[in-house]
C-alpha positions, 0 to 999 in steps of 0.5 A: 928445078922449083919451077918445074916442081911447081908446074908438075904439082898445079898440073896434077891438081887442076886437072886429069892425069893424062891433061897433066900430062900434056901440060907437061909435054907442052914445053919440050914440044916448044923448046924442040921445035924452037931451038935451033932457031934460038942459037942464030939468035944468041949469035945474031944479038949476042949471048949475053942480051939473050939470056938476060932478055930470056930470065927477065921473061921467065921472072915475070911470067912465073911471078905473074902465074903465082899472083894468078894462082893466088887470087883465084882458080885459072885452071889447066889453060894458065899452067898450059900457057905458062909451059908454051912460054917457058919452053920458047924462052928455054929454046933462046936461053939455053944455046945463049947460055952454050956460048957465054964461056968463051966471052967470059974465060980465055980458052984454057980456063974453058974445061974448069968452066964446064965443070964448074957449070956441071957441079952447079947443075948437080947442086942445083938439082940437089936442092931445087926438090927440096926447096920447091917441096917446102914451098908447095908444103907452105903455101901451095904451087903458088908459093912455089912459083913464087920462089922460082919467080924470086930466084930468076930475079936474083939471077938478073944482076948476077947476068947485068955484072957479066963482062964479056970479051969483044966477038972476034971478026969473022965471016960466020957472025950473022948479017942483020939482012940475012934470014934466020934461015939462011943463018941456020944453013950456014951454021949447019954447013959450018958443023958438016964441013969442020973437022971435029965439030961434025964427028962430035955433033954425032958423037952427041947424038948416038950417046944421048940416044942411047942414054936417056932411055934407060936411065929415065923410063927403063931405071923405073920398069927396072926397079919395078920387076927387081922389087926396089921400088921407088926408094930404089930408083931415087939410091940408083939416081943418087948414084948417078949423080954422086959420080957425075958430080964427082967428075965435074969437081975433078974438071974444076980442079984440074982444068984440063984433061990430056988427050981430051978427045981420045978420052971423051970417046973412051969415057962414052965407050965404057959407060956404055957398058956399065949402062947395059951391066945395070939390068944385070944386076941383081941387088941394089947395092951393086946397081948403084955402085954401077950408077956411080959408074956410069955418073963418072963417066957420063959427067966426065963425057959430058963436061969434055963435050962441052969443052971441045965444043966451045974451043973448037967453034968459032965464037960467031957460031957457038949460039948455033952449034949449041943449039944443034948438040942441045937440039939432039939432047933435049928435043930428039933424046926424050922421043925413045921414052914411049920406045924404051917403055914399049920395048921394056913391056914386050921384051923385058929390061936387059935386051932393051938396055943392051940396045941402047948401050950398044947405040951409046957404045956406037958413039964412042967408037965413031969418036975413036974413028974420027982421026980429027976428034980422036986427037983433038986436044984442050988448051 
């Protein structure tokens, strides 16, 4: 969160808006054309290896970035290099990461650690503005990337004490003379031929489309034309959140959910709805009690995702399955914001958030239909 912070603040003062833009731009293009491939990795040399390889290089580059903006005047071809870099270790880090649970939990204590990782998330989303404002308010984008630098290297020995459990033998464990091409297929006929992976996969798939939207470019036109203003797009964010957090504490505590895909599918269903109430809603006070809704169950949905996926796979292709569920969450997703912004411009808020919170109800009715996912169960 504070290196993101950072890029965006040197982005803006090196350059034109529309070349901040690009820079910005740059990571999500390398982590989306990249992803996929970063899943055989994890599988092919092991989670943990990866994602120490990948915060090891995050560490570097970004302290390296500080010293350069420190010394001197780089330009926008620093900050451009620094996002391709980040976001082809993002592509590695991120499917390494989705397959670590079940190295390091046995299979019941796998829906507490999704909630654990979710309220993590929440917090660290909470204090990463904060924090990278101060530092940019001290010292400037240097200062910034030099505290992101400092936090990547505080979390390699947290990485370096991890103890995993050994990978159960099996076929799916990518062989060291096949291609990473022939890895990718399997791991993709893996997901088409099981019978609650497939189904979850686009499950995954219709909910995202049907989410980021709205809440991303959509909340902002909303509040635009309502007359809230910023202030009010940050109390509908901060509700999202207060209830996506809440769902995470309440996955850590209990630690399992009965009928987990049953509930999962529900939960998608009826945040669908409250995402097609909020540009209904006349007064803010009211949008943020539905954002907090929409958290609860967004978090909840989310965390049980998560879950499912990880009891469900076989470990020798969780670095894969993850990259295809993270593919369509962070590489295909964002591509409806220019969509959702046109769409908003020509027909104004509440059709287009119908839409898409009937392509995210979409989802949760699939899942209901899907016998196999529909009683998929947690530990």
């Amino acid at each position: 969160m504070v290196y993101h912070l950072a890029l965006s603040w040197a982005a803006v003062r090196s350059g034109t808006p529309a070349q901040a833009g690009i820079v910005l731009c740059l990571s999500a293009v390398m982590r989306a054309l990249l992803m996929l491939f970063g899943g055989v990795v994890a599988d092919r040399f092991g989670p943990r290896r990866v994602v120490i390889s990948s915060d090891a290089v995050r560490c570097v580059v970004v302290l390296g970035v500080a010293a350069l903006l420190a010394l001197s005047t780089p330009g926008l071809w620093a900050l451009a290099a620094l996002a391709l870099v980040f976001g082809a270790v993002d592509a590695l880090f991120m499917p390494a990461v989705g397959a670590l649970p079940p190295r390091i939990a046995p299979p019941a204590q796998l829906g507490r650690v999704q909630g654990m990782r979710s309220l993590s998330y929440r917090t660290s989303v909470l204090l990463g503005a904060p924090l990278g404002g101060l530092a940019v308010a001290l010292g400037g984008p240097a200062a910034a990337f030099g505290a992101a630098g400092l936090l990547f290297a505080f979390s390699l020995p947290l990485l370096l004490a991890l103890r995993l459990s050994p990978l159960p033998s099996g076929d799916g464990r990518p062989r060291g003379r096949a291609t990473a091409l022939r890895d990718l297929t399997d791991g993709l006929r893996y997901i088409r031929r099981h019978r609650v992976l497939g189904p979850l996969v686009i499950v995954v798939a219709l909910s995202d489309l049907g989410f980021v939207g709205p809440l991303n470019v959509g909340l902002a036109l909303l509040s635009d034309q309502r007359g809230w203003g910023a202030a009010g797009v940050g109390w509908v964010l901060a509700g999202f959140g207060a209830g996506a957090g809440a769902a995470s504490l309440v996955l850590t505590v209990r630690g399992r959910i009965p009928r987990a895909g049953r509930v999962l599918s529900w939960t998608i269903a009826l945040g669908a709805v409250s995402i097609g109430a909020l540009a209904y809603v006349p007064q803010l006070p009211a949008a943020v009690a539905v954002s907090v809704a929409i958290g609860l169950l967004a978090g909840l949905s989310g965390a049980l995702c998560g879950a499912l996926t990880q009891t469900e796979c076989d470990p020798a292709y969780l670095g894969r399955v993850t990259s295809v569920t993270t593919f369509f969450s962070l590489g295909v997703a964002p591509l409806s914001f220019p969509l959702t912004g046109a769409a908003v411009g020509m027909w104004g808020p509440a059709p287009v958030f119908t839409a898409s919170a009937a392509v995210c109800a979409l989802g949760g009715l699939y899942g209901l239909s899907a016998q196999a996912l529909r009683r998929a169960e947690m530990p």
